[in-house]
Every structure is written in C-alpha cells, then in structure tokens.
TORTI-768138 format. One record per residue (C-alpha): residue number from 0; residue in three letters; x, y, z. Coordinates in pm, whole numbers, plus 32768, in hexadecimal, padded with zeros to 4 digits. Layout:
! residues N
nr = NUM | rest = Ala | u = X | v = Y | w = Z $
...
This chain:
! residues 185
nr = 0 | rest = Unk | u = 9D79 | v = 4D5C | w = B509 $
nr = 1 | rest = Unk | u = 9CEF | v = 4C45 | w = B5F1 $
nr = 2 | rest = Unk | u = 9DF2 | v = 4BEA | w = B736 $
nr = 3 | rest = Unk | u = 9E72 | v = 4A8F | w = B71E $
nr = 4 | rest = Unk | u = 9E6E | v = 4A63 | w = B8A6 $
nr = 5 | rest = Unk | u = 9E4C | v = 493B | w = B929 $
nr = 6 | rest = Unk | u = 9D12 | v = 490D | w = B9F4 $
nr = 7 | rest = Unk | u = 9D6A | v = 4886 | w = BB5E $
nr = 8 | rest = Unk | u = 9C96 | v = 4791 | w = BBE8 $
nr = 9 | rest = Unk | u = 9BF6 | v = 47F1 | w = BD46 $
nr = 10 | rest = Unk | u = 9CC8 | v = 477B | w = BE5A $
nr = 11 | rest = Unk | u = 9C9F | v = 4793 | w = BFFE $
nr = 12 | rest = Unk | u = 9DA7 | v = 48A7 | w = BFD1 $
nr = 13 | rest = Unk | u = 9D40 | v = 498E | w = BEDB $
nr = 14 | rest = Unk | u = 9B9D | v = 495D | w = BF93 $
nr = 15 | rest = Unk | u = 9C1A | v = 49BE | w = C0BB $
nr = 16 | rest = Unk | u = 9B72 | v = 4B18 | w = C13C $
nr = 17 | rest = Unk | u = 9BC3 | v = 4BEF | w = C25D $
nr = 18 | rest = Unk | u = 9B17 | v = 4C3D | w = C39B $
nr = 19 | rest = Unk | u = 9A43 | v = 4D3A | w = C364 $
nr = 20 | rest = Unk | u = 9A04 | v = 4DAB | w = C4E5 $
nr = 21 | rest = Unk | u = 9A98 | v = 4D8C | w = C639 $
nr = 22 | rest = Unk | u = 9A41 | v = 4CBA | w = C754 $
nr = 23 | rest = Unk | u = 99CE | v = 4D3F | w = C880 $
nr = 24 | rest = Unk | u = 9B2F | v = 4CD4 | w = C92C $
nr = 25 | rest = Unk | u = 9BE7 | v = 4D9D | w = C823 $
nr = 26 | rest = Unk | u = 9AE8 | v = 4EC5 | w = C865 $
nr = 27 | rest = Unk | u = 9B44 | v = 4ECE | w = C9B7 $
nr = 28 | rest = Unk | u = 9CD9 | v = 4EC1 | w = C983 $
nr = 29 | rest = Unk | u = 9C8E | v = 4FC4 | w = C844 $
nr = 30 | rest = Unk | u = 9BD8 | v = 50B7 | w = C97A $
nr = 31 | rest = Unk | u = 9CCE | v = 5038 | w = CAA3 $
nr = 32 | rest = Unk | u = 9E1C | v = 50DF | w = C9AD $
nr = 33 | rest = Unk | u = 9D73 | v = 520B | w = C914 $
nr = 34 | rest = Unk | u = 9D0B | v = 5257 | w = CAB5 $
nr = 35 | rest = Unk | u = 9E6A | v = 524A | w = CB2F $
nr = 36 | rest = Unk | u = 9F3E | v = 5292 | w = CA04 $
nr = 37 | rest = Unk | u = 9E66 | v = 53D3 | w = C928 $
nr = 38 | rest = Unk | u = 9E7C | v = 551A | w = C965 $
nr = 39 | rest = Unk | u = 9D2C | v = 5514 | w = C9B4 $
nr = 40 | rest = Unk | u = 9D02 | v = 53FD | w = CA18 $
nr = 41 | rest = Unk | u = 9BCE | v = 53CD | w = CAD1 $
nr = 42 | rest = Unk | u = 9AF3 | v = 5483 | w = C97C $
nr = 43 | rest = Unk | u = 9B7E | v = 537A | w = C892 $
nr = 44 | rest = Unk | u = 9B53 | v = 526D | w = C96A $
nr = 45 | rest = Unk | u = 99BF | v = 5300 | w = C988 $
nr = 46 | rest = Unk | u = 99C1 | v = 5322 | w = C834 $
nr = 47 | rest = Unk | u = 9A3C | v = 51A2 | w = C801 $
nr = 48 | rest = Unk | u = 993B | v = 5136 | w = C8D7 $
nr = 49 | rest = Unk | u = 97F9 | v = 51FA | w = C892 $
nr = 50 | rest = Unk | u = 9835 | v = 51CA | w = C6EC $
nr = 51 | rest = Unk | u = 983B | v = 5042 | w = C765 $
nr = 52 | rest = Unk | u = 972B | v = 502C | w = C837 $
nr = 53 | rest = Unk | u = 9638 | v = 50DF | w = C76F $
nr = 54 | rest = Unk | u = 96F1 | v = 507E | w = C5E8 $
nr = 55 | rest = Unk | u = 973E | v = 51AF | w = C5B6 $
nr = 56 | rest = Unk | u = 97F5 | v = 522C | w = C45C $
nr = 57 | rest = Unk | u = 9911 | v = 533A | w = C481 $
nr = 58 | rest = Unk | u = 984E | v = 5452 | w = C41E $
nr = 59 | rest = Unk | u = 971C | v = 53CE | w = C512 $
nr = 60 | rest = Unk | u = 9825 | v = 53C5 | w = C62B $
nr = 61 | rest = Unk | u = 98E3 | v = 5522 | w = C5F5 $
nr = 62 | rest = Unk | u = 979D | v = 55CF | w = C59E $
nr = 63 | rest = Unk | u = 96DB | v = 5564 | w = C709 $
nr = 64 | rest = Unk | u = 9644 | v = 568F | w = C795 $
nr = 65 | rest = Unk | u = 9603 | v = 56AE | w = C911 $
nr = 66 | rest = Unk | u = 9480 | v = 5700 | w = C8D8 $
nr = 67 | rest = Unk | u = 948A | v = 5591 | w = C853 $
nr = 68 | rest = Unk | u = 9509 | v = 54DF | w = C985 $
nr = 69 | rest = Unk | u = 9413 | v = 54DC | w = CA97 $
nr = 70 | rest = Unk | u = 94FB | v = 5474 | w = CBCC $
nr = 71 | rest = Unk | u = 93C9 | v = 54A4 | w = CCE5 $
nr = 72 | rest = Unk | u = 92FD | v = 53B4 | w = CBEF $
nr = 73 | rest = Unk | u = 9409 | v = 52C6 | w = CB5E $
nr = 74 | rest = Unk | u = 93AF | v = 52F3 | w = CA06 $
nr = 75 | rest = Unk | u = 949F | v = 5364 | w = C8D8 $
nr = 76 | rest = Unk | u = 93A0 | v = 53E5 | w = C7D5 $
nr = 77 | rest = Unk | u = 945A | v = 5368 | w = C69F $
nr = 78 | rest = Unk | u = 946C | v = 543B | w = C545 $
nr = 79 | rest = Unk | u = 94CF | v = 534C | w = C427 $
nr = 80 | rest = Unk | u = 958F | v = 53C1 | w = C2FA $
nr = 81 | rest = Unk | u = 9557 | v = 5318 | w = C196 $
nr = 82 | rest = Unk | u = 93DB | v = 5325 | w = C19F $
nr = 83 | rest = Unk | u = 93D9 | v = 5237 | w = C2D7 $
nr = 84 | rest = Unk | u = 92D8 | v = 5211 | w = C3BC $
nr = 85 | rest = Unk | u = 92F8 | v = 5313 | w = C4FE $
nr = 86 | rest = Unk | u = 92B0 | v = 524E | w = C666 $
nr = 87 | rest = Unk | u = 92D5 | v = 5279 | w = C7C4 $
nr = 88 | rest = Unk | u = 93B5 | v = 5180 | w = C897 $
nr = 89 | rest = Unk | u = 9405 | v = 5150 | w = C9E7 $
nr = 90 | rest = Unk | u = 9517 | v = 51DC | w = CA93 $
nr = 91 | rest = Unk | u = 95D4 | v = 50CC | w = CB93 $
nr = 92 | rest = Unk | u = 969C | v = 5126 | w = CD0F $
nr = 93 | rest = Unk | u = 97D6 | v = 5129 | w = CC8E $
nr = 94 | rest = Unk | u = 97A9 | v = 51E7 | w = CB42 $
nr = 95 | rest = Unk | u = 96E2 | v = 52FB | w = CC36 $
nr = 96 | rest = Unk | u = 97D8 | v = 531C | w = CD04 $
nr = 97 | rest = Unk | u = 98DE | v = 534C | w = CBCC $
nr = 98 | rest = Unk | u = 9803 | v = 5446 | w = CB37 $
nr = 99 | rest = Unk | u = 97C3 | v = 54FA | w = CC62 $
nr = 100 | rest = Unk | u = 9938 | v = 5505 | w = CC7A $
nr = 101 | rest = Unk | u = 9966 | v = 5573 | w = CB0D $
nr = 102 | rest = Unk | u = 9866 | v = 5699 | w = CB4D $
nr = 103 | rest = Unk | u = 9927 | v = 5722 | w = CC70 $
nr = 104 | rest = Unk | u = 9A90 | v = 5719 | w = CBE0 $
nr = 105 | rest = Unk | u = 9A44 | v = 5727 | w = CA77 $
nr = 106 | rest = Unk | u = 991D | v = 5837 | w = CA5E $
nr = 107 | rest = Unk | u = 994A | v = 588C | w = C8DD $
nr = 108 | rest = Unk | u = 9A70 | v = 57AA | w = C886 $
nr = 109 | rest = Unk | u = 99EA | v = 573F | w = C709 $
nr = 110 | rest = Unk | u = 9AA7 | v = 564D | w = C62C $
nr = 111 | rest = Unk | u = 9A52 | v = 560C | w = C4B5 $
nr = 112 | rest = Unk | u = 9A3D | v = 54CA | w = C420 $
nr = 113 | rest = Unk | u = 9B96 | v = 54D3 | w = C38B $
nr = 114 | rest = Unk | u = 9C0D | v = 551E | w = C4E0 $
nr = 115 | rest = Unk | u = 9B3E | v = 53EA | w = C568 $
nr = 116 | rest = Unk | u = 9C11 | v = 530D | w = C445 $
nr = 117 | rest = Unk | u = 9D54 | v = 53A2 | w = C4A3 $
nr = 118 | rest = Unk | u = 9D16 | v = 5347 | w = C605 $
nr = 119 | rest = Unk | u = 9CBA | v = 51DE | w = C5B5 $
nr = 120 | rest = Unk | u = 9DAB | v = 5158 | w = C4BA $
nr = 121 | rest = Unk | u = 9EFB | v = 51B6 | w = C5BF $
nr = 122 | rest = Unk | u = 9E2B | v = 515F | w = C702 $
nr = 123 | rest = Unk | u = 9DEC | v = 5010 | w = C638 $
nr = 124 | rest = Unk | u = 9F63 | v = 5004 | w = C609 $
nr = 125 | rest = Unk | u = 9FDE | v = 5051 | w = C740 $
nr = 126 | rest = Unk | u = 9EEF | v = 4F5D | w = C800 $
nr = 127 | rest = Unk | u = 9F92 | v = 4E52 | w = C707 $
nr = 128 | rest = Unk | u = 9E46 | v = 4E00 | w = C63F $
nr = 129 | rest = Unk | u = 9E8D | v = 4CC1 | w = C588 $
nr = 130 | rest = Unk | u = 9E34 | v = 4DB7 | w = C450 $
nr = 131 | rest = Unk | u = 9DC3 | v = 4EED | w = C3F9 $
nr = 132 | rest = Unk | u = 9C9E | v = 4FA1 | w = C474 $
nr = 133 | rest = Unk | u = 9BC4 | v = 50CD | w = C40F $
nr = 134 | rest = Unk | u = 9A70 | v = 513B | w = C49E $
nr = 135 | rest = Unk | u = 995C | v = 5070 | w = C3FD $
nr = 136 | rest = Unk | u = 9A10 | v = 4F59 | w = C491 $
nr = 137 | rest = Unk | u = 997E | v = 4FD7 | w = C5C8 $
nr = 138 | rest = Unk | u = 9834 | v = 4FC1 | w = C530 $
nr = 139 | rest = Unk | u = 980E | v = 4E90 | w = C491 $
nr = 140 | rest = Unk | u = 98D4 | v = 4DF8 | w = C615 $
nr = 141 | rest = Unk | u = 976A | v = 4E8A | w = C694 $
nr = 142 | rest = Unk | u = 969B | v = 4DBF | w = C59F $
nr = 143 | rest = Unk | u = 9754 | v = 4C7D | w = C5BE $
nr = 144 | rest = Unk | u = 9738 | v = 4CA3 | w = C745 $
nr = 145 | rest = Unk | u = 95D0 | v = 4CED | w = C733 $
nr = 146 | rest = Unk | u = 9599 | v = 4BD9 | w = C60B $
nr = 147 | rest = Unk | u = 9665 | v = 4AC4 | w = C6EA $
nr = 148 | rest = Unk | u = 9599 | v = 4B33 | w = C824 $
nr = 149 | rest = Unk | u = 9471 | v = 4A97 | w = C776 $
nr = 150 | rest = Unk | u = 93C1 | v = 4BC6 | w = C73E $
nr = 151 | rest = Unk | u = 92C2 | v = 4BC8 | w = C610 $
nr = 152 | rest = Unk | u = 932D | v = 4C42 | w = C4BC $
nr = 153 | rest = Unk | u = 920D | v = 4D3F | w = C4A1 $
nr = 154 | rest = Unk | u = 9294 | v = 4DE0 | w = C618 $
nr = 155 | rest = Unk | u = 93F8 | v = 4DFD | w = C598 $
nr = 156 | rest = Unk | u = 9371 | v = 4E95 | w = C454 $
nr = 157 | rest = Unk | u = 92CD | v = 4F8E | w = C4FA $
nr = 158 | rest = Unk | u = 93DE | v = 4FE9 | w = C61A $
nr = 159 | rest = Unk | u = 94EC | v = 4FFB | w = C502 $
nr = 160 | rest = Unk | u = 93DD | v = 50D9 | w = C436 $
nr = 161 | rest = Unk | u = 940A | v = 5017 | w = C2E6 $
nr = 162 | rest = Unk | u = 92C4 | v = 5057 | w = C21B $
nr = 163 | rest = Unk | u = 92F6 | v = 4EFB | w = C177 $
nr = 164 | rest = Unk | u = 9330 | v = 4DDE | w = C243 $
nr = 165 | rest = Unk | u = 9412 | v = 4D3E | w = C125 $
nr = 166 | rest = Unk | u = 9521 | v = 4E25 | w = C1A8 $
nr = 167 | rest = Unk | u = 94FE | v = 4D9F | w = C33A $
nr = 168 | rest = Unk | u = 94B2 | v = 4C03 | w = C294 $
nr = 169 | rest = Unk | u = 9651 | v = 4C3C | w = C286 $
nr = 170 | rest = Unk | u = 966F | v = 4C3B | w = C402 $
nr = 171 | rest = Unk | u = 9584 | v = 4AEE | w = C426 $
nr = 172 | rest = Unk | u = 962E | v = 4A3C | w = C2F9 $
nr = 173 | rest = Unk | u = 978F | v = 4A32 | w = C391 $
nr = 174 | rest = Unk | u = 9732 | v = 4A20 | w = C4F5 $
nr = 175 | rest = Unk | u = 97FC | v = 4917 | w = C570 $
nr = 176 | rest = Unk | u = 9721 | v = 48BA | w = C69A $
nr = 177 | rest = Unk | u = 95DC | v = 48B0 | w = C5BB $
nr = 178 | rest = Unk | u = 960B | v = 471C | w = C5D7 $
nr = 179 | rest = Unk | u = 966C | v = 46ED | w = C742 $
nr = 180 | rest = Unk | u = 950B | v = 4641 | w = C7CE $
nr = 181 | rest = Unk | u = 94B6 | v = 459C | w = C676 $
nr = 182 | rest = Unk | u = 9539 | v = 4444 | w = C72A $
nr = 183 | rest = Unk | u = 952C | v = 440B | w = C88C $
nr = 184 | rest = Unk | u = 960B | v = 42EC | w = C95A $
C-alpha cells in the first residue's frame, strides 16, 4: 500500500546540519575539564589532545603503543585502521611534555575505544558543549584546523591517512576561511 504523506518542501530548518567537529577553543575547554575534573585526569586530557592533533579515530587513540611515539625524535609513527594510509608526524613541546608525563604516571594504563566514548560524551557535558560530542569529532576538529590553515588538500589527505582524497575534499568544502583573501580592501 503506497503512504499518502505529504512531501515537505525543503526549508532553512529542516537543511540545517550540525557541526561535525570542534574548534580549537572548545578543544582546549574539552582538555582544561577532563584535567581538573577526571579521575585521571591528566591521560584523558593526553588522549583529547594527541587523537586531535594527529586525527586520530578512537581505536587509533586507545590502541597507541609506546614503540610508536618517539619522544627523543618528536615523531608519533601513526598506524591507521580501515585500510588507511600509516605515516609518521611530528610530535610538538607541549604534547612531549604530556606524554612524557603520561609514561611516568600511567606506565600500562590502556583504555578501549568504548572507554574513549564514555569519556567524551560526559566530559562534553560537563564542560557545557553547546551539543553532544563523541570522538571522531576530535578528528574531523583536526582536518578543519589543518584545511582552514591553508594547508593543501593532498597534505591533509595524507596526515589524516584517507586513501581517497574525496573523503579529506569534506574538510576544504566547508572551511569557512577558504574565502578570506579572495577580496582585498
């Protein structure tokens, strides 16, 4: 029997979609309450920050190994999951200095990715998100950065390990800076 629905016509309401990723303000207050207010505070807020700066998934994130993070070198020798392409990225001061941290106080602390979601969603809540989070938000907040930086599509493709760059053209299509210098005063 065929529905008798009405069809609706498209309207600014019903086209409206939700942020798909974080800024890097909301980042910071996400890392500033799970630091001061989590049990363990100072692994989830490394956590936060190292699956952001390098767009990491959940289970990229809670399956790190030490052997992959070269602190003398700076480098984080990144495995990707879902047939993505593996890469090596560079490790800044203050993530260093958090991991360094993490290796001393949490030797063999591990967390599985359904851990890493149950951490996010109330850490989202408590640091009054204007809506709810989960992990790949941290992710694609990694590729917009990078994409609103200015840096080139085929770089981003390959830092976020996407084998086709159809899956990174997302961060460079709603960029919202990707039209600042098109007119100059």
């Amino acid at each position: 029997m065929k529905s008798r629905s009405k069809k609706r016509a498209p309207n600014i309401v019903n086209l409206t979609v939700k942020r798909r990723y974080l800024t890097e303000r909301e980042i910071e207050r996400l890392m500033d309450y799970a630091r001061k207010h989590g049990r363990y505070g100072h692994r989830d807020a490394t956590m936060i920050l190292v699956a952001y700066r390098h767009g990491l998934r959940a289970s990229e994130v809670c399956d790190l190994q030490w052997q992959q993070i070269e602190l003398s070198e700076g480098r984080l020798h990144v495995h990707r999951v879902k047939n993505g392409i593996p890469s090596v990225h560079p490790i800044r001061g203050d993530e260093m200095r958090a991991l360094r941290k993490l290796r001393r106080d949490y030797p063999k602390d591990a967390i599985s990715p359904i851990g890493f979601h149950r951490l996010i969603q109330p850490v989202g809540e408590a640091a009054k998100m204007p809506f709810p989070i989960h992990p790949h938000m941290l992710r694609h907040a990694c590729g917009f950065k990078l994409a609103n930086d200015g840096h080139a599509t085929r770089a981003l493709q390959h830092y976020l390990g996407h084998k086709n760059i159809q899956h990174t053209v997302r961060y460079t299509k709603m960029a919202p800076d990707r039209f600042k210098d098109f007119w100059r005063d």
